[in-house]
C-alpha positions in Angstrom: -19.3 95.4 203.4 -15.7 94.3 202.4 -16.1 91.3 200.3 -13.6 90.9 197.8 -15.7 87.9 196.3 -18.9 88.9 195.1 -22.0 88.3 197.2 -23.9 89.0 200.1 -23.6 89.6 203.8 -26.3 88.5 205.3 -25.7 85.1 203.3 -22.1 84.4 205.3 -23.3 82.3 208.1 -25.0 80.2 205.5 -22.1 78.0 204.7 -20.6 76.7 208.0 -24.2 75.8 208.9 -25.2 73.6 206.2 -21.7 72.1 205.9 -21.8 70.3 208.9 -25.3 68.5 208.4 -23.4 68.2 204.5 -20.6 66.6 205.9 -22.4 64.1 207.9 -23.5 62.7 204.7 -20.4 62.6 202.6 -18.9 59.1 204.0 -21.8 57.4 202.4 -22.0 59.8 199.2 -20.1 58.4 196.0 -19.6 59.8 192.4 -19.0 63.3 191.1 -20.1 65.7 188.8 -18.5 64.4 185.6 -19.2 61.8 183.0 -18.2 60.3 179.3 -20.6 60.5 176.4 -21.1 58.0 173.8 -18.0 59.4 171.9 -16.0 58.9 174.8 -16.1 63.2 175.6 -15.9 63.9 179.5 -18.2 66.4 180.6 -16.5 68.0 183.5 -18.9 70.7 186.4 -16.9 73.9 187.1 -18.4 75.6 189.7 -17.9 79.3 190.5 -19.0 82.5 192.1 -19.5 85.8 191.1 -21.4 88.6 189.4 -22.5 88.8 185.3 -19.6 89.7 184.0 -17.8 87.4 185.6 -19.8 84.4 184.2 -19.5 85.5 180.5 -15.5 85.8 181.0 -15.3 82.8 182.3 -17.8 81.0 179.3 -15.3 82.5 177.2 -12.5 81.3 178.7 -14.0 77.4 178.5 -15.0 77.8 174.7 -11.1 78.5 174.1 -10.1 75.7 176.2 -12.6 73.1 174.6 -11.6 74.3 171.3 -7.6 73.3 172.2 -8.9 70.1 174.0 -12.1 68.5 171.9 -12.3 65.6 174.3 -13.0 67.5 177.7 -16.6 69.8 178.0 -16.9 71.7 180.5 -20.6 73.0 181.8 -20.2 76.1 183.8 -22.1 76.0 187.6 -22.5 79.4 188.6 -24.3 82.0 191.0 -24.1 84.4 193.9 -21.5 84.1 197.0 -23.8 83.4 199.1 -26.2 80.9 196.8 -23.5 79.3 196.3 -21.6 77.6 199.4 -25.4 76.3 200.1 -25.3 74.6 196.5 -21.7 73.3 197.1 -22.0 71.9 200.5 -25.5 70.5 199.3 -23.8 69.0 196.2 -20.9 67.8 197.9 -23.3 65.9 200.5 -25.6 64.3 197.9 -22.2 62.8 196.1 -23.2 65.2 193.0 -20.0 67.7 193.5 -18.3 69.7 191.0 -15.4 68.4 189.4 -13.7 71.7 189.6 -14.9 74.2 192.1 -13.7 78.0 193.3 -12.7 78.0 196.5 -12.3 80.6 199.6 -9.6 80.3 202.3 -12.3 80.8 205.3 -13.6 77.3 203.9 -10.9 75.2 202.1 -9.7 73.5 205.6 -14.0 72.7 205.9 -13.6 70.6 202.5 -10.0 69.9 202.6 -10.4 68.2 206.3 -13.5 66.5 205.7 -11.8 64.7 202.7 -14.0 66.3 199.7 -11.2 67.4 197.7 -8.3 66.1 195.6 -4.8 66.6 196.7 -3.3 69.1 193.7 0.2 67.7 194.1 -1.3 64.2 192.8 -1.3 65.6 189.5 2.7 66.2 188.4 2.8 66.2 184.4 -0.4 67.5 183.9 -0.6 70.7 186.5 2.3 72.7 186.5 2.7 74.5 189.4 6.3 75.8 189.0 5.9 79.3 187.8 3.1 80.4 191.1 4.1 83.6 192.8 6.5 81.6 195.7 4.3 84.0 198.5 1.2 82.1 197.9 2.7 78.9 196.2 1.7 77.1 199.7 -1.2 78.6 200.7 -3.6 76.3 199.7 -1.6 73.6 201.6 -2.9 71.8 205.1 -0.9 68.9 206.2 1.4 68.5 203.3 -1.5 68.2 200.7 -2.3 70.8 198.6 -6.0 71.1 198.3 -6.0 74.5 196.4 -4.0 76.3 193.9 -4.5 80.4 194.3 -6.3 81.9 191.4 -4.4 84.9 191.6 -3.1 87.2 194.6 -5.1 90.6 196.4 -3.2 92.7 199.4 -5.7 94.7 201.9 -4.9 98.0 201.7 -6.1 101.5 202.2 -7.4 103.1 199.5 -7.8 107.1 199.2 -9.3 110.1 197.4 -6.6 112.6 196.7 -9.7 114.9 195.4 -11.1 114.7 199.1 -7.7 115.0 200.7 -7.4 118.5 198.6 -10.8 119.5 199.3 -9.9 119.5 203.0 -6.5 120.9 202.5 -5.1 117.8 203.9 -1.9 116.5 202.7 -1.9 112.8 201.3 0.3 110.8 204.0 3.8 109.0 203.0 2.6 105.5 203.4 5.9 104.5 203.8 6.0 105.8 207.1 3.2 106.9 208.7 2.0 105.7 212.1 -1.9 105.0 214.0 -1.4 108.4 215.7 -1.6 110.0 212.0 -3.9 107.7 210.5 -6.1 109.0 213.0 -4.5 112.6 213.4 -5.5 112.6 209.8 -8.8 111.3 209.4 -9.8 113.9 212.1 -8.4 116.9 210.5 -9.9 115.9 207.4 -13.7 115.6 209.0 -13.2 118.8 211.0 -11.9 121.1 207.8 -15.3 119.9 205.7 -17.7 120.2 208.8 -18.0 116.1 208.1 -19.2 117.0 204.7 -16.0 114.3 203.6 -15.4 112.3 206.5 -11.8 110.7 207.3 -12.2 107.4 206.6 -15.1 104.5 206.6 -14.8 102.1 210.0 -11.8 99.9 209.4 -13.3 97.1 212.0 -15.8 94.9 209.8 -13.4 93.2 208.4 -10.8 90.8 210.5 -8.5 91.2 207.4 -7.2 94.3 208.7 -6.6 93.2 212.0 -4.6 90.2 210.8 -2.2 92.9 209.1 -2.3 94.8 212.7 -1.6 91.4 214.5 1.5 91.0 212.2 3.0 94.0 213.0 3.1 93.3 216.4 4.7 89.5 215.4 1.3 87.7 216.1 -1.0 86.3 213.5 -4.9 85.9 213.3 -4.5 82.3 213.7 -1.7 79.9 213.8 -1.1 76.7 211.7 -3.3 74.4 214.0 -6.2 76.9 213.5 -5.8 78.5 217.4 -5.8 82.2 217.4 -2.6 83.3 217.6 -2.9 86.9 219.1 -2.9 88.6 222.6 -5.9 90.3 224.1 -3.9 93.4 224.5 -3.5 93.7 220.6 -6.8 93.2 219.7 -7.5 95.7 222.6 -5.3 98.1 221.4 -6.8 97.5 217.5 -10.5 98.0 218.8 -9.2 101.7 220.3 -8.4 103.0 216.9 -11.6 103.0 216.4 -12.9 104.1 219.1 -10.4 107.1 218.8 -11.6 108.0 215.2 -15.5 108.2 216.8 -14.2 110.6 219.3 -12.6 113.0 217.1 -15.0 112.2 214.5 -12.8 110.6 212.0 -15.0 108.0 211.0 -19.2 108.1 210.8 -20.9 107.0 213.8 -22.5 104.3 215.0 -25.7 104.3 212.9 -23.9 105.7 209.7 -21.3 103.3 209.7 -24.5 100.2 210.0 -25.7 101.9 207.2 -22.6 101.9 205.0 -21.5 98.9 205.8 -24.7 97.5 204.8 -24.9 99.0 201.3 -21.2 97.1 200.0 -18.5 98.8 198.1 -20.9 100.4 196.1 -21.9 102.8 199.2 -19.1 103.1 200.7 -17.6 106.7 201.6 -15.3 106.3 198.5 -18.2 105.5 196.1 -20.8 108.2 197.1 -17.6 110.9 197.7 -18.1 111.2 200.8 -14.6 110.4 202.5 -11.2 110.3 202.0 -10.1 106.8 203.0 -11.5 102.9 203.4 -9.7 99.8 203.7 -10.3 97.3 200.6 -8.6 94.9 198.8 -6.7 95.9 195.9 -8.6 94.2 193.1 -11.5 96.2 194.0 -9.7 99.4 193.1 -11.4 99.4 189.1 -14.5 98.9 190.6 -14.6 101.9 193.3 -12.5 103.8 190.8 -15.7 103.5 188.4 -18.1 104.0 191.0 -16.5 107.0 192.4 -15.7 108.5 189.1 -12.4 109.3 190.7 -8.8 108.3 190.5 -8.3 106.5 193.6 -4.8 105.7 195.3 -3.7 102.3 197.1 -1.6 103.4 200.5 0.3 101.2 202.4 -1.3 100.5 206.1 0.1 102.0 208.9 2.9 101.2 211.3 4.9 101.8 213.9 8.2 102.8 213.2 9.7 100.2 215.9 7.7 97.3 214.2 10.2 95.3 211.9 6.9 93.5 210.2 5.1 95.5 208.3 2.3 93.0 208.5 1.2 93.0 204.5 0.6 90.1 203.1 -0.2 88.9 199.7 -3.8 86.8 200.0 -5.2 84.3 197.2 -7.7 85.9 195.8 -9.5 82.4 195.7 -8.4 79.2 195.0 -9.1 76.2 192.0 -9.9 72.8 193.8 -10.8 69.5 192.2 -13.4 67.2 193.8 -11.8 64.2 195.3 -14.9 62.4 194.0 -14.5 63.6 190.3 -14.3 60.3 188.1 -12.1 62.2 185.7 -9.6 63.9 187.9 -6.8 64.2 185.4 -9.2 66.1 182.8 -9.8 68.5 186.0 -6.1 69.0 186.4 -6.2 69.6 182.9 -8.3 72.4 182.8 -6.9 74.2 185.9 -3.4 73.8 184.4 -5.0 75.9 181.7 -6.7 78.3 183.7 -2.9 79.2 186.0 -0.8 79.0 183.2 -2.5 79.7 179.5 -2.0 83.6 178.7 -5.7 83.1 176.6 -7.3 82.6 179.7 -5.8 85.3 181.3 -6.2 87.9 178.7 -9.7 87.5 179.3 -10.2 87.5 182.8 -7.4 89.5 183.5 -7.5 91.1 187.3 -10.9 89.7 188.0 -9.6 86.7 190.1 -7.0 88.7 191.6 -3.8 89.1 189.7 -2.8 86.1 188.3 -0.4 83.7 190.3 1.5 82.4 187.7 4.4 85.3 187.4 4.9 84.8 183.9 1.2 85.1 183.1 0.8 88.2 185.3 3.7 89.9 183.2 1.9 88.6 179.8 -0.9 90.7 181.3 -0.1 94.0 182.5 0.2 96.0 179.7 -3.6 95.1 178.8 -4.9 95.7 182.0 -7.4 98.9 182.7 -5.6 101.4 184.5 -6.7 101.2 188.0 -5.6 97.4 187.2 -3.1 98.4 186.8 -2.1 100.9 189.5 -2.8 97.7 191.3 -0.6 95.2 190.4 2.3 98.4 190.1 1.1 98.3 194.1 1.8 95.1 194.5 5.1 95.1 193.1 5.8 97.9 195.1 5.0 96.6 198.2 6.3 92.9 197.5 9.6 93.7 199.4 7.6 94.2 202.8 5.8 91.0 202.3 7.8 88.3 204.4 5.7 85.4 204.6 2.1 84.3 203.9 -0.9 83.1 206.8 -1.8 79.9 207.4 -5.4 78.2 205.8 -8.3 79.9 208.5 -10.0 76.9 210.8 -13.0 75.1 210.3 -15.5 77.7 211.3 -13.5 80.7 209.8 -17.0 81.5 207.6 -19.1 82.6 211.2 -15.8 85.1 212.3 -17.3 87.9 209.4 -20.4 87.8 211.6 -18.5 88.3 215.1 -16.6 90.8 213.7 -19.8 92.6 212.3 -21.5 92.3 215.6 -18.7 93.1 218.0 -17.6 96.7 216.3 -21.4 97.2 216.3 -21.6 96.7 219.6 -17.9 98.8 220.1 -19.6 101.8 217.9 -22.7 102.2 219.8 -20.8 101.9 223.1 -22.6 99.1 224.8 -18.8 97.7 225.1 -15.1 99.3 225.8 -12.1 97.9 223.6 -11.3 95.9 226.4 -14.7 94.2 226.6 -14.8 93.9 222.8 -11.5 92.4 222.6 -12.8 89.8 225.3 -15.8 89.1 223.4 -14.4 88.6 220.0 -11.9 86.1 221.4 -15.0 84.3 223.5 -16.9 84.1 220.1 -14.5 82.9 217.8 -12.8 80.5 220.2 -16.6 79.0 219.8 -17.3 79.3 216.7 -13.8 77.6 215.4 -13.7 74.9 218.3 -10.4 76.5 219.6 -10.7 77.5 223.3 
């Protein structure tokens, strides 16, 4: 499982469901999640997702910013990925939604279109967004409104074991220029000179970020700025065969193992356990395979071709800050997301855990505290900053149900009930459905 958020598969198809019986509710809904006591103090919601340590950063972070602002208080709304979209579509419905919420891009259009959230650029002199990294400055924008502001920025990226590459007597790849044909040349050799005691790499397929960076390079996209998929059926055909080359010469696990790891998360992963070389993650989760593995872990550039122009990297937000458009104290919102982009405080504390921050100046204040594989992270990104030419447009409504397609449909490609070609078809049939886009 590839979830650069915290949380639980099995919980995905949770959100898009509820949201639309939510929805149905909100015209009628009214107030927010804030009020004013006696002393005239806002109380402000600030929902968010994530794991322990996350929620006693982020308390943290709050008792500085209360202390610096006595007449805002923030309460702190917190739980799992997946609790958590049922909470926030549940809130939002019942007129009871946080003033300031995290949000995910497979879900801002949901909330943004349906007209739950405050427009970010409303709030000029109290949220300044001048100093966000220009390559994600827009991308919580749909329809000239800007409904989120990126926490910080993630690239998906291969990450690799040098230890397992020297155990195999395999040389570690130039990233800079290495092809498909020696990502899977590679992988192969690596499985065949430890008897699959280290395997190549874990199945790239699970997750659609990867094919979005495959789709670039070939001057497509995932989906295009209406929310219409925006690749050929020959590309994705071509995507699904990588995988089915690294089963044939044993590159990757097979069928059953791969349903196995991808069921047990990061923390089971072929990196974790030390049982491969390679897996495709996102780049803040570096620290936390790094731990798990007990290893030094490397970020590597994806592949290409060297006739592609585009090297199909892009920098994502890790999440975004939105405000309710129902809060009754919007400005004291803005206020508190101004401090959470731009206060070095706050991002002394919670550092890399919301990706790297988007405000430049803040993610310079930051980097000589960060932990080391942190830090080989944001060096990463700087490195690879050059190859990044634009951003992706917000996913459609009904982005949330394409993590399940794609689980099923390499399932389905693994175990060979289908050919590329027939997975390719599928996956298009699917999330042409799911997104209302045929």
């Amino acid at each position: 499982m590839n979830i650069p958020y915290g949380g639980a598969r099995s919980r995905r198809l949770a959100a898009p469901i509820a949201l639309g019986a939510a929805f149905a509710l909100l015209a009628s809904a009214c107030g927010g999640g804030s009020s004013a006591d006696s002393d005239g103090v806002v109380e402000l919601r600030y929902s968010w997702w994530g794991a322990d340590d996350r929620h006693s950063t982020l308390q943290q972070v709050i008792e500085i910013f209360e202390a610096e602002n006595p007449d805002i208080r923030i309460a702190g709304d917190y739980t799992d990925w997946g609790s958590y979209w049922d909470r926030l579509a549940t809130s939002t419905a019942g007129g009871d939604a946080p003033d300031i919420m995290m949000q995910e891009e497979r879900y801002l259009r949901e909330y943004g279109d349906r007209g739950a959230l405050a427009d970010l650029g409303e709030f000029d002199g109290v949220l300044d967004l001048s100093n966000v990294d220009p390559l994600i400055a827009d991308s919580g924008d749909l329809e000239d409104q800007t409904y989120g502001i990126a926490s910080g920025v993630n690239v998906y990226a291969i990450l690799a074991d040098p230890e397992a590459f020297e155990e195999a007597g395999v040389d570690m790849p130039d990233d800079t220029t290495w092809t498909w044909d020696d990502y899977v040349e590679i992988a192969g050799e690596i499985s065949e000179a430890t008897d699959g005691d280290v395997v190549g790499t874990q199945s790239m397929s699970y997750n659609e970020s990867g094919f979005q960076i495959f789709a670039r390079q070939h001057g497509e996209n995932l989906y295009d700025e209406d929310g219409a998929l925006a690749f050929s059926t020959e590309t994705l055909t071509e995507w699904f065969r990588i995988t089915e080359d690294l089963l044939d010469n044993g590159g990757q696990p097979g069928a059953s193992q791969s349903v196995e790891i991808e069921a047990g998360g990061p923390d089971q992963s072929v990196l974790a356990t030390n049982t491969g070389a390679m897996a495709h993650f996102w780049s803040n989760q570096l620290g936390g395979l790094t731990e798990s593995s007990g290893r030094d872990l490397e970020l590597l550039r994806y592949p290409g071709e060297t006739d592609n122009e585009r090297t199909g990297m892009y920098f994502k937000p890790a999440m975004f800050y939105s405000i309710s458009a129902g809060s009754d104290h919007p400005e004291e919102a803005a206020r508190f997301v101004d401090f959470m982009l731009n206060s070095n405080e706050a991002a002394e504390l919670v550092l890399a855990d919301l990706g790297l921050p988007a405000n430049i100046d803040v993610r310079s204040h930051i980097l000589s505290s960060l932990p080391a594989a942190d830090e080989r992270s944001a060096i990463f990104l700087s490195d690879v900053e050059g190859d990044v030419v634009d951003g992706n447009p917000p996913p459609p409504i009904g982005a949330g149900e394409v993590v399940e397609i794609t689980k099923r449909v390499t399932d389905e490609l693994s175990f060979g009930n289908l050919t590329p070609e027939e997975a390719a078809e599928q996956f298009i049939s699917e999330v042409e459905s799911a997104t209302g886009s045929a």
